[in-house]
Gaussian input, Z-matrix of N, CA and C with variables (Angstrom, degrees):
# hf/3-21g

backbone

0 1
 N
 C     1     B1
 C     2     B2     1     A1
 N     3     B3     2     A2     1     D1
 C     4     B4     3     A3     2     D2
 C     5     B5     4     A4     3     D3
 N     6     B6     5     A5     4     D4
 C     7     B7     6     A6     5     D5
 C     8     B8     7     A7     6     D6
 N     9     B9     8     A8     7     D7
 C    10    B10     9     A9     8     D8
 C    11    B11    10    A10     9     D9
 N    12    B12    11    A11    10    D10
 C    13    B13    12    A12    11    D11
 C    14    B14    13    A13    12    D12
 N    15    B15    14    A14    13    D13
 C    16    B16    15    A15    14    D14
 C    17    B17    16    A16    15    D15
 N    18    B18    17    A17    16    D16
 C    19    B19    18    A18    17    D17
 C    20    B20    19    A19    18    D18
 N    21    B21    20    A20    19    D19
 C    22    B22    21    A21    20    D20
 C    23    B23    22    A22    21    D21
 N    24    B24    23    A23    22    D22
 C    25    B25    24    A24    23    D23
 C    26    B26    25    A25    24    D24
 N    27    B27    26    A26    25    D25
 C    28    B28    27    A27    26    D26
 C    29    B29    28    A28    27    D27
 N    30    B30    29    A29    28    D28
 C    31    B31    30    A30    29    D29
 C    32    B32    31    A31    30    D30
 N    33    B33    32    A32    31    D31
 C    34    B34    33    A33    32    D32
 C    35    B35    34    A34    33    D33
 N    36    B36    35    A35    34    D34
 C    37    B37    36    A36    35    D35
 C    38    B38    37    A37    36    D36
 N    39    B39    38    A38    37    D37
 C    40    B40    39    A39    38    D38
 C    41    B41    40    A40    39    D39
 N    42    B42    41    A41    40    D40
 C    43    B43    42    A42    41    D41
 C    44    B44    43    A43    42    D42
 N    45    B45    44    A44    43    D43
 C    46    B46    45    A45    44    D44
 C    47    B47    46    A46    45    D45
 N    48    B48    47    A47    46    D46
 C    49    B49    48    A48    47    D47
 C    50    B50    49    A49    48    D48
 N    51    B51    50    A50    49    D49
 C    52    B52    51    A51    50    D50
 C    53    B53    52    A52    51    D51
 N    54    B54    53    A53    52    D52
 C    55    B55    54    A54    53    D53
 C    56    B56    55    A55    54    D54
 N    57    B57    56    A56    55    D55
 C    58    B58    57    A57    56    D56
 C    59    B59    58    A58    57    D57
 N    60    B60    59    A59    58    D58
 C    61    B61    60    A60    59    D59
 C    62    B62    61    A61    60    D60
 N    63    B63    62    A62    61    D61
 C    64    B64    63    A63    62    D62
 C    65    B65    64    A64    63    D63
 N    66    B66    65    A65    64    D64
 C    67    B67    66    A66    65    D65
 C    68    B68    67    A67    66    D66
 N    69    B69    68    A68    67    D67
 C    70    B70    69    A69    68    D68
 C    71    B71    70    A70    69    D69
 N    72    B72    71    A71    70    D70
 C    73    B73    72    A72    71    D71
 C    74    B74    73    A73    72    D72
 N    75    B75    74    A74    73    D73
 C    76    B76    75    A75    74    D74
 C    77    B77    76    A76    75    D75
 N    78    B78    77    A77    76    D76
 C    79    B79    78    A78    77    D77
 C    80    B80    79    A79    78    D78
 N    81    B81    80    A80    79    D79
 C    82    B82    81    A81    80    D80
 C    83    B83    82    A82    81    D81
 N    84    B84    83    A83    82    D82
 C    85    B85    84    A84    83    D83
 C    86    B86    85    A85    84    D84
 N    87    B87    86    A86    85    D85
 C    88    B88    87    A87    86    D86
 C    89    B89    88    A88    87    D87
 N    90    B90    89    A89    88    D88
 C    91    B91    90    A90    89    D89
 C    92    B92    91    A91    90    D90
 N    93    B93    92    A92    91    D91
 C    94    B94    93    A93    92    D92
 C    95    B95    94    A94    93    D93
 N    96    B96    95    A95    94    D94
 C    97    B97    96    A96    95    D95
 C    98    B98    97    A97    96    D96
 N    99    B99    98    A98    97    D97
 C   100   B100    99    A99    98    D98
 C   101   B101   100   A100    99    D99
 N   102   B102   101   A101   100   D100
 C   103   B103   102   A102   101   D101
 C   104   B104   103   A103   102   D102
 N   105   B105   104   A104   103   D103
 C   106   B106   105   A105   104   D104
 C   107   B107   106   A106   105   D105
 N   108   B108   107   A107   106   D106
 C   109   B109   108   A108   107   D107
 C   110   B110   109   A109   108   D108
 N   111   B111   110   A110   109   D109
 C   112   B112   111   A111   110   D110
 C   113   B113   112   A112   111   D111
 N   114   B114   113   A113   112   D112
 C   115   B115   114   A114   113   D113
 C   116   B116   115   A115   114   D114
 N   117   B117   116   A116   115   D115
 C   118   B118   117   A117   116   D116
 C   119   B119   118   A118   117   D117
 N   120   B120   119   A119   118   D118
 C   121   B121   120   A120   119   D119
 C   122   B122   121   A121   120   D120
 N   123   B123   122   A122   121   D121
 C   124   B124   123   A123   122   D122
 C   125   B125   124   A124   123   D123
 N   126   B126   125   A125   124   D124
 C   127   B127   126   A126   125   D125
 C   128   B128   127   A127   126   D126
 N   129   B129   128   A128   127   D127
 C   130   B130   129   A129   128   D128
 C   131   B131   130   A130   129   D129
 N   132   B132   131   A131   130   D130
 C   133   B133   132   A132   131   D131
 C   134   B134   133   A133   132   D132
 N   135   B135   134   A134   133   D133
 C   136   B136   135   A135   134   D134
 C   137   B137   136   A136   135   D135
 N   138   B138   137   A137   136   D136
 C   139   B139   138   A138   137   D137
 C   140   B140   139   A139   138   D138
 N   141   B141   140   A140   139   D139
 C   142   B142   141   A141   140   D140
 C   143   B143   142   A142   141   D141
 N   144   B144   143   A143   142   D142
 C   145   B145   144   A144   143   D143
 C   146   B146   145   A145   144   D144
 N   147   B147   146   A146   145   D145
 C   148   B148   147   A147   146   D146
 C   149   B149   148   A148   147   D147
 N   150   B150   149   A149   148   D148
 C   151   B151   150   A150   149   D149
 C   152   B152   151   A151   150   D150
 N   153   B153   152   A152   151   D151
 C   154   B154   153   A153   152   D152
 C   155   B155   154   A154   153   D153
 N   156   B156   155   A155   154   D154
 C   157   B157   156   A156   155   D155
 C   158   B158   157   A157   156   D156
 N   159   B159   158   A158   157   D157
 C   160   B160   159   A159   158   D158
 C   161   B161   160   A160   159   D159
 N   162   B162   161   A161   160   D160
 C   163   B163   162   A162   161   D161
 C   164   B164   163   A163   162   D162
 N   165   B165   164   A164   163   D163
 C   166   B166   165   A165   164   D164
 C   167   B167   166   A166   165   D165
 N   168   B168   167   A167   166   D166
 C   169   B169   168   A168   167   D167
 C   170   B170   169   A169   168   D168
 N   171   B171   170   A170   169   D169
 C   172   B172   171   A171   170   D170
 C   173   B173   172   A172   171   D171
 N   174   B174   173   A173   172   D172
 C   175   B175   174   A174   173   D173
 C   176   B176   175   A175   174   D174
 N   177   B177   176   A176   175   D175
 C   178   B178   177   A177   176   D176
 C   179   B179   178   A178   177   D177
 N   180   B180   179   A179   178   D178
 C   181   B181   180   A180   179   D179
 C   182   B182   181   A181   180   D180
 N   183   B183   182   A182   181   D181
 C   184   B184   183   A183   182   D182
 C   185   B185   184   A184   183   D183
 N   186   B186   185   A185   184   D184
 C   187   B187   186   A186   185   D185
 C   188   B188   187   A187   186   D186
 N   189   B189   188   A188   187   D187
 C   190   B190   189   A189   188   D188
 C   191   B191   190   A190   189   D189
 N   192   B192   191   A191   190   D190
 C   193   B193   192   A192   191   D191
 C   194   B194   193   A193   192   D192
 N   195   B195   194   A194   193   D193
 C   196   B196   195   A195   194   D194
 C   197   B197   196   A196   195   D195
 N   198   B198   197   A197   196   D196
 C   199   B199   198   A198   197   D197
 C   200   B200   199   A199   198   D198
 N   201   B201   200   A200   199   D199
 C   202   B202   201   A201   200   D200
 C   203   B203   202   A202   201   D201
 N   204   B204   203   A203   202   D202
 C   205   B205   204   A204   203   D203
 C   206   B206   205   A205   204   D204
 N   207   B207   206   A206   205   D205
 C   208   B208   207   A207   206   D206
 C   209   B209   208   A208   207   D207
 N   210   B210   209   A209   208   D208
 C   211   B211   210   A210   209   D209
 C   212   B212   211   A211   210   D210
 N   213   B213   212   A212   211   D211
 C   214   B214   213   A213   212   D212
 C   215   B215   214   A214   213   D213
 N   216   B216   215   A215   214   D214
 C   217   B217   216   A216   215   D215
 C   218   B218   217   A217   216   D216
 N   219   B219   218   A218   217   D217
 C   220   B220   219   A219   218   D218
 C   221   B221   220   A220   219   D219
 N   222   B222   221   A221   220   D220
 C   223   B223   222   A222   221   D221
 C   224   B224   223   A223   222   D222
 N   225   B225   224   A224   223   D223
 C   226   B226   225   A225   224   D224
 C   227   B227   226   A226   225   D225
 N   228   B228   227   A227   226   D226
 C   229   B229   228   A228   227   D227
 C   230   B230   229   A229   228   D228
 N   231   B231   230   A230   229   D229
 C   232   B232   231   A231   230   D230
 C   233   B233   232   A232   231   D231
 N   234   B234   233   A233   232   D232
 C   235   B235   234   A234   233   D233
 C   236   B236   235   A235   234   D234
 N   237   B237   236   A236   235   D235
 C   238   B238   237   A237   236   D236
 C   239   B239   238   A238   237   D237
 N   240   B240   239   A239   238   D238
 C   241   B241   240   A240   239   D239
 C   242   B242   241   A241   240   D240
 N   243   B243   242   A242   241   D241
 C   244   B244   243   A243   242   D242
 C   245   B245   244   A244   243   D243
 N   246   B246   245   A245   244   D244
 C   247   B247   246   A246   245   D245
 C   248   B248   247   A247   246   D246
 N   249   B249   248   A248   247   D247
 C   250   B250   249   A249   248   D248
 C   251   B251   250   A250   249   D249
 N   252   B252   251   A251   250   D250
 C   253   B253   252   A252   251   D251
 C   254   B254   253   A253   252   D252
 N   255   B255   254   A254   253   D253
 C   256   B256   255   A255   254   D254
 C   257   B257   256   A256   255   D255
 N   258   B258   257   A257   256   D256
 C   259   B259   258   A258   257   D257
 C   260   B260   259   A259   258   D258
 N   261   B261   260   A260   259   D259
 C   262   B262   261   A261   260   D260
 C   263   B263   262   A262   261   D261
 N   264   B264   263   A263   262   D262
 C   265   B265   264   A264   263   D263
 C   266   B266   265   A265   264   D264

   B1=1.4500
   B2=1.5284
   B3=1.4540
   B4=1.3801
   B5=1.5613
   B6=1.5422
   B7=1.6224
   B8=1.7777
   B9=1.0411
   B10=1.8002
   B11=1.1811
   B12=1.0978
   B13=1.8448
   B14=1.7694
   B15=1.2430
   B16=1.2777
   B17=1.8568
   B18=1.5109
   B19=0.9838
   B20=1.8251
   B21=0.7163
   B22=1.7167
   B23=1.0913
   B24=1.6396
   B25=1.2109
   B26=1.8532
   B27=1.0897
   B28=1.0088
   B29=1.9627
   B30=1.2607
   B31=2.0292
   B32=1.1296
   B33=1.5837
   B34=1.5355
   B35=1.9818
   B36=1.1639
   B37=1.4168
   B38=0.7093
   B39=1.4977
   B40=2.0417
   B41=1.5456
   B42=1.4776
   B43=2.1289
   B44=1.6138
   B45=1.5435
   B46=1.4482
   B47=1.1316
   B48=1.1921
   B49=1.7863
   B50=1.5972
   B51=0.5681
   B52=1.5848
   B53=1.9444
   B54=0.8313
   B55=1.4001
   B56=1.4431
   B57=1.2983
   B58=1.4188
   B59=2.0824
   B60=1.5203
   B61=1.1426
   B62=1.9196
   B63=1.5183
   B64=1.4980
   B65=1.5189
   B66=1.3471
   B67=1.5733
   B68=1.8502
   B69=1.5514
   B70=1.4880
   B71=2.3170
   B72=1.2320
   B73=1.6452
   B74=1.4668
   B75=1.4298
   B76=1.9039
   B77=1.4257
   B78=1.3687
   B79=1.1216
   B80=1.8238
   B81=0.8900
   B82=1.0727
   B83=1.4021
   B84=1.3360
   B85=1.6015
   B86=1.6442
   B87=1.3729
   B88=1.2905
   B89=1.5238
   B90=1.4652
   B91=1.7941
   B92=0.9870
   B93=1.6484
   B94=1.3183
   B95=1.7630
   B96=1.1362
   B97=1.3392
   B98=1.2930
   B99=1.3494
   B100=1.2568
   B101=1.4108
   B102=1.0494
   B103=1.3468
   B104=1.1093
   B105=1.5359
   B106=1.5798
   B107=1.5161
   B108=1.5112
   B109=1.4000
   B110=1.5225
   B111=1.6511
   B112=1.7109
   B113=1.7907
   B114=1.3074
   B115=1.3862
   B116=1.1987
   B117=1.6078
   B118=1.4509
   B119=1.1925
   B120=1.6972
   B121=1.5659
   B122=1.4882
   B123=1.4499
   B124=1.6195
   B125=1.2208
   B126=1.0691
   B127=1.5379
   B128=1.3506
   B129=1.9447
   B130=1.2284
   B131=1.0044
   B132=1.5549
   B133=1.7360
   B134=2.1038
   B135=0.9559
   B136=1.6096
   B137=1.7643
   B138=1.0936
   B139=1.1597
   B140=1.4363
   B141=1.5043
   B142=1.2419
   B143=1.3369
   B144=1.4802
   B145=1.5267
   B146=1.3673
   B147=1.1996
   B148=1.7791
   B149=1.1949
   B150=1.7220
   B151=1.4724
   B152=2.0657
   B153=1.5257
   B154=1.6030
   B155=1.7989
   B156=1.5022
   B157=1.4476
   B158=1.2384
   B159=1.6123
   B160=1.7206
   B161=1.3933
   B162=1.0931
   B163=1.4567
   B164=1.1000
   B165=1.5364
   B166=1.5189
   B167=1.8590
   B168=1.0338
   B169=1.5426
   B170=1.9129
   B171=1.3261
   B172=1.4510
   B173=1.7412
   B174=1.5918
   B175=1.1798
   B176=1.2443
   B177=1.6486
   B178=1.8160
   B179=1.5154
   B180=1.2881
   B181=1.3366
   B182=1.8336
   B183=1.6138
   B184=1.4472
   B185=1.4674
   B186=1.4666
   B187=1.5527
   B188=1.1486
   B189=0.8616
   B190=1.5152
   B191=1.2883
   B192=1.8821
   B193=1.8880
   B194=1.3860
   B195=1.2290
   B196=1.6933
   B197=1.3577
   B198=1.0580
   B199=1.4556
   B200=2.1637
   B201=1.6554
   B202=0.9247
   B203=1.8139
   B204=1.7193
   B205=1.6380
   B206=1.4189
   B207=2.1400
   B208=1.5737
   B209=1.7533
   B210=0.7815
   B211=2.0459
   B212=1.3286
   B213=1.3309
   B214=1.4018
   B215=1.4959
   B216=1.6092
   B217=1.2494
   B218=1.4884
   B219=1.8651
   B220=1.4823
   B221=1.4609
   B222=1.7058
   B223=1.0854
   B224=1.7144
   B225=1.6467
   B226=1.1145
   B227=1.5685
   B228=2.1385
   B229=1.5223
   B230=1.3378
   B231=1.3923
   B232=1.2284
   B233=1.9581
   B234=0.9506
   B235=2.1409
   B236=1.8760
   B237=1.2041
   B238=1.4494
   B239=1.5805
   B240=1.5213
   B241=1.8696
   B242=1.4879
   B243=1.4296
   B244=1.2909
   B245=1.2952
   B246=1.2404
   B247=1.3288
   B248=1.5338
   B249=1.0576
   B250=1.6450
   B251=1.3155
   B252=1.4896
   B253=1.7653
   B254=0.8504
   B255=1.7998
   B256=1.1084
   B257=1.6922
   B258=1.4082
   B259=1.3408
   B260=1.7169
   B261=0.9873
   B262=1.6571
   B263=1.6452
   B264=1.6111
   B265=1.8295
   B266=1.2667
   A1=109.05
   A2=117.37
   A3=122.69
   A4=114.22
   A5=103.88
   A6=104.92
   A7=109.40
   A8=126.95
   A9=110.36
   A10=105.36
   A11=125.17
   A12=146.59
   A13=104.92
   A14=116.15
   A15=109.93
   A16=93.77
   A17=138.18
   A18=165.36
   A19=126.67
   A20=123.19
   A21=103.43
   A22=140.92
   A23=121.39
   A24=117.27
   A25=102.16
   A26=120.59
   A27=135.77
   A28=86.40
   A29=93.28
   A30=93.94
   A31=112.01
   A32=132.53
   A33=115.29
   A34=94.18
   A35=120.12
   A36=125.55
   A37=117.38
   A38=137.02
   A39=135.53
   A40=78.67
   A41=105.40
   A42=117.86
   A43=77.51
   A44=77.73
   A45=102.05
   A46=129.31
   A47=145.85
   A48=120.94
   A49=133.12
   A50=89.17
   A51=96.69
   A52=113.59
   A53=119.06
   A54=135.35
   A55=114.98
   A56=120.35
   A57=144.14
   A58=103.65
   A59=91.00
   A60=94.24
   A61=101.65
   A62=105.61
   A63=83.67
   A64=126.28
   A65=137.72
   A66=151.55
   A67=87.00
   A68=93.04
   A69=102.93
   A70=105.87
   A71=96.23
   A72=113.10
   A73=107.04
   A74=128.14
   A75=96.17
   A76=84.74
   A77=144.40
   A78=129.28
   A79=117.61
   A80=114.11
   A81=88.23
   A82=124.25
   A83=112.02
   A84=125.95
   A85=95.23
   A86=156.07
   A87=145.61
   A88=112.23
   A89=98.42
   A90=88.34
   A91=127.77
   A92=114.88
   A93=120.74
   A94=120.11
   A95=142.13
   A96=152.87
   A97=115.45
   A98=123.22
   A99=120.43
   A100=117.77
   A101=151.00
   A102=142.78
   A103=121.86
   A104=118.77
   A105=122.79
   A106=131.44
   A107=113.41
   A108=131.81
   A109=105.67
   A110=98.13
   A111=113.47
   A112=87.38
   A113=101.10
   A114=122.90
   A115=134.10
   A116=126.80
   A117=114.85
   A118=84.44
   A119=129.98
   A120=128.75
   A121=93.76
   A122=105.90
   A123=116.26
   A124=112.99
   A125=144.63
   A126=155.30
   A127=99.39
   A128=116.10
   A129=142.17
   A130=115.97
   A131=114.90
   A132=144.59
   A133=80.44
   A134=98.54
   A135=104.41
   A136=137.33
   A137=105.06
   A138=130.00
   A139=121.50
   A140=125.64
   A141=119.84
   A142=139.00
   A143=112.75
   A144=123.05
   A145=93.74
   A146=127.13
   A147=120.67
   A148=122.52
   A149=100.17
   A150=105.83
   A151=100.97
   A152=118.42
   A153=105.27
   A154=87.67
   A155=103.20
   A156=105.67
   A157=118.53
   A158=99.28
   A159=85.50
   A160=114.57
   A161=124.99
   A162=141.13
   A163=139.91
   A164=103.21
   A165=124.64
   A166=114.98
   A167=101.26
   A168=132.50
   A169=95.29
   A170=102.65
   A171=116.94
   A172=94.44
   A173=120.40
   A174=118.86
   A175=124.55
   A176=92.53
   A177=104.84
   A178=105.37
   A179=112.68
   A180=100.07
   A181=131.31
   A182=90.73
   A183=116.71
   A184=112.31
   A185=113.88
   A186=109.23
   A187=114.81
   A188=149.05
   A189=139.45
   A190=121.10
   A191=109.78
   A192=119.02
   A193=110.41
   A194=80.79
   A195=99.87
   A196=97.42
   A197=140.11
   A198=137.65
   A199=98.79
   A200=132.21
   A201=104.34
   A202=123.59
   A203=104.77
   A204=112.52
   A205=130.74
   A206=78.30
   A207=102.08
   A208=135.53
   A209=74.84
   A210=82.87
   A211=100.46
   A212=140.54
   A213=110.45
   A214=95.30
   A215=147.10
   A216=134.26
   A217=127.49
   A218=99.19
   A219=110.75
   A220=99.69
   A221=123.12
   A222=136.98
   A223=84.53
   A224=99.95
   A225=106.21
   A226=138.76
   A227=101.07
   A228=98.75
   A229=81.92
   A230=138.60
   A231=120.74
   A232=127.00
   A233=102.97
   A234=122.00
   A235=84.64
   A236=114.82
   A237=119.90
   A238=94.96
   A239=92.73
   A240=122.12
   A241=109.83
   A242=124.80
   A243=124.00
   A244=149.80
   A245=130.35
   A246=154.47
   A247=118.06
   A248=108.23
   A249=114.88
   A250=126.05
   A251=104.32
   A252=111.16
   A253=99.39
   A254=154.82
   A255=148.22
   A256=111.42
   A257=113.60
   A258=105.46
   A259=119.46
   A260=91.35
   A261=114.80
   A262=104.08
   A263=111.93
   A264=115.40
   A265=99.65
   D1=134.23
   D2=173.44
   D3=-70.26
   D4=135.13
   D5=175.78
   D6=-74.21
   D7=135.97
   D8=171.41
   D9=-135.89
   D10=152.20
   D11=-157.44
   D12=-122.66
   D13=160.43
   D14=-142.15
   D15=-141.80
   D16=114.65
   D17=-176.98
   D18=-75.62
   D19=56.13
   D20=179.09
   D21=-133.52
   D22=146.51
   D23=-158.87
   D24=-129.28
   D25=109.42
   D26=163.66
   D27=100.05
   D28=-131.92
   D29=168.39
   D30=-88.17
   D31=3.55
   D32=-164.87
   D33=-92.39
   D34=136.53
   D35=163.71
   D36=-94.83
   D37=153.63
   D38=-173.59
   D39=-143.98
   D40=138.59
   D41=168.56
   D42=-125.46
   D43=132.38
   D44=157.01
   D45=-132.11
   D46=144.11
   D47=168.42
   D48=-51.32
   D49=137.54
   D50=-177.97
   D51=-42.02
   D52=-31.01
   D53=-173.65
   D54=-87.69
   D55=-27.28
   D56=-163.86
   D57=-92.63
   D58=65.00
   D59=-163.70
   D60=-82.53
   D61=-42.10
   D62=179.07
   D63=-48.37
   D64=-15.24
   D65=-158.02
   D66=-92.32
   D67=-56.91
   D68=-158.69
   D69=-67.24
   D70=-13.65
   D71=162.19
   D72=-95.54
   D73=5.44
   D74=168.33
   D75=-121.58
   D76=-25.88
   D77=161.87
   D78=-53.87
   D79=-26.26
   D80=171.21
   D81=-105.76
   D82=11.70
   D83=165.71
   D84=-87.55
   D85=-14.51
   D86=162.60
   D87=-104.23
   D88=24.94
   D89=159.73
   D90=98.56
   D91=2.46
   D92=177.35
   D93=-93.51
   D94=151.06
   D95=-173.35
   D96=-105.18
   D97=117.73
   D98=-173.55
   D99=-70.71
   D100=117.09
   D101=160.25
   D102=-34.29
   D103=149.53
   D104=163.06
   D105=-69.38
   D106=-32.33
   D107=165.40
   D108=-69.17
   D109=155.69
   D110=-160.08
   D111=-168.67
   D112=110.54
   D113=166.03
   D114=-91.68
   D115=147.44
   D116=-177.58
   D117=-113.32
   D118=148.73
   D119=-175.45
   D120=-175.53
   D121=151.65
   D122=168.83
   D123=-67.74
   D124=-50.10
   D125=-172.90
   D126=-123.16
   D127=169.89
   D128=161.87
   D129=-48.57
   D130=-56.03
   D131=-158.90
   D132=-61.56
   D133=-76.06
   D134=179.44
   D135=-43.30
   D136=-28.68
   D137=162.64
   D138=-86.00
   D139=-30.12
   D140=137.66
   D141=-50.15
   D142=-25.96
   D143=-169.72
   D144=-88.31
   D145=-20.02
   D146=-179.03
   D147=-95.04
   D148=-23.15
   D149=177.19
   D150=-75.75
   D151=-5.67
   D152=-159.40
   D153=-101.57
   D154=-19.94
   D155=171.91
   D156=-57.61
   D157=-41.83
   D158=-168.20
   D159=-111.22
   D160=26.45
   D161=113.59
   D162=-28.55
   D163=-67.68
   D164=175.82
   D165=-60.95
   D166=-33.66
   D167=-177.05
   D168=-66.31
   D169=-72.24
   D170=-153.23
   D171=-65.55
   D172=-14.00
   D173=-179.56
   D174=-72.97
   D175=-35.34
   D176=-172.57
   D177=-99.07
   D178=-7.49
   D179=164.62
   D180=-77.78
   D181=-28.59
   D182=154.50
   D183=-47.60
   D184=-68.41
   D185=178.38
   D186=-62.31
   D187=-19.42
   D188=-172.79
   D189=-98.17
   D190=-21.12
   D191=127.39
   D192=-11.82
   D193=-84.74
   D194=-155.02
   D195=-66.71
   D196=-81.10
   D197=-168.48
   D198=-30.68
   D199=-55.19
   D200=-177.20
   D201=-78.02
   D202=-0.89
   D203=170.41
   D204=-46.10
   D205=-53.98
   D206=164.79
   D207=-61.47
   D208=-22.48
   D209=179.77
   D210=-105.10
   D211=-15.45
   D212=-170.65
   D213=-107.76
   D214=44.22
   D215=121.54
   D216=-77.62
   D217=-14.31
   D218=-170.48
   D219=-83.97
   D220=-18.53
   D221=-149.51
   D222=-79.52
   D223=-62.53
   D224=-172.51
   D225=-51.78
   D226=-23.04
   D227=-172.05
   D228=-88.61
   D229=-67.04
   D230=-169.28
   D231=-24.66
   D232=-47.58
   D233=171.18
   D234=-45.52
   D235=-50.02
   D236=-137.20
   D237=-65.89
   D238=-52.87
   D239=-164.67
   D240=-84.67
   D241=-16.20
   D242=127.85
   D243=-56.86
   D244=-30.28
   D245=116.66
   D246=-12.21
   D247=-90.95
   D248=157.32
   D249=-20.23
   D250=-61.32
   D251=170.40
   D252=-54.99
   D253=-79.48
   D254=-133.70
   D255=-95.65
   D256=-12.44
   D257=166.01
   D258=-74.14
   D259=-24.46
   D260=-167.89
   D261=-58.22
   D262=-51.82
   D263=-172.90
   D264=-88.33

């Protein structure tokens, strides 16, 4: 299976193979950014669908950062203000 590397500039994506370096040199003379992800896939079509996976993936793993960032200071005053109550009697 060919490895292919992944191009984009604004929302448009370009997969290319990994090897296909002259393409992967005029794209990036018109502005495109190479991605960090690098797929092994039978086809383009396919290697696109993994590159939107792990995207989609790397997004919600992001949110769910943040979503547990956010609650665990509340986690903490609550521990705190519980504490308090029960040291108190």
């Amino acid at each position: 299976m060919p490895d292919y590397c992944f191009f984009q500039k604004d929302k448009q994506i370009i997969v290319l193979e990994r090897t296909d370096v002259n393409n992967a040199s005029q794209l990036l003379e018109q502005g495109f950014e190479k991605q960090f992800e690098e797929v092994s896939a039978m086809n383009e079509e396919s290697a696109l669908t993994r590159f939107a996976d792990i995207r989609k993936n790397n997004q919600i793993d992001r949110s769910n950062f943040l979503a547990g960032a956010g609650t665990m200071p509340l986690i903490g005053v609550l521990r705190a203000a519980a504490t308090a109550l029960f040291q108190k009697k």
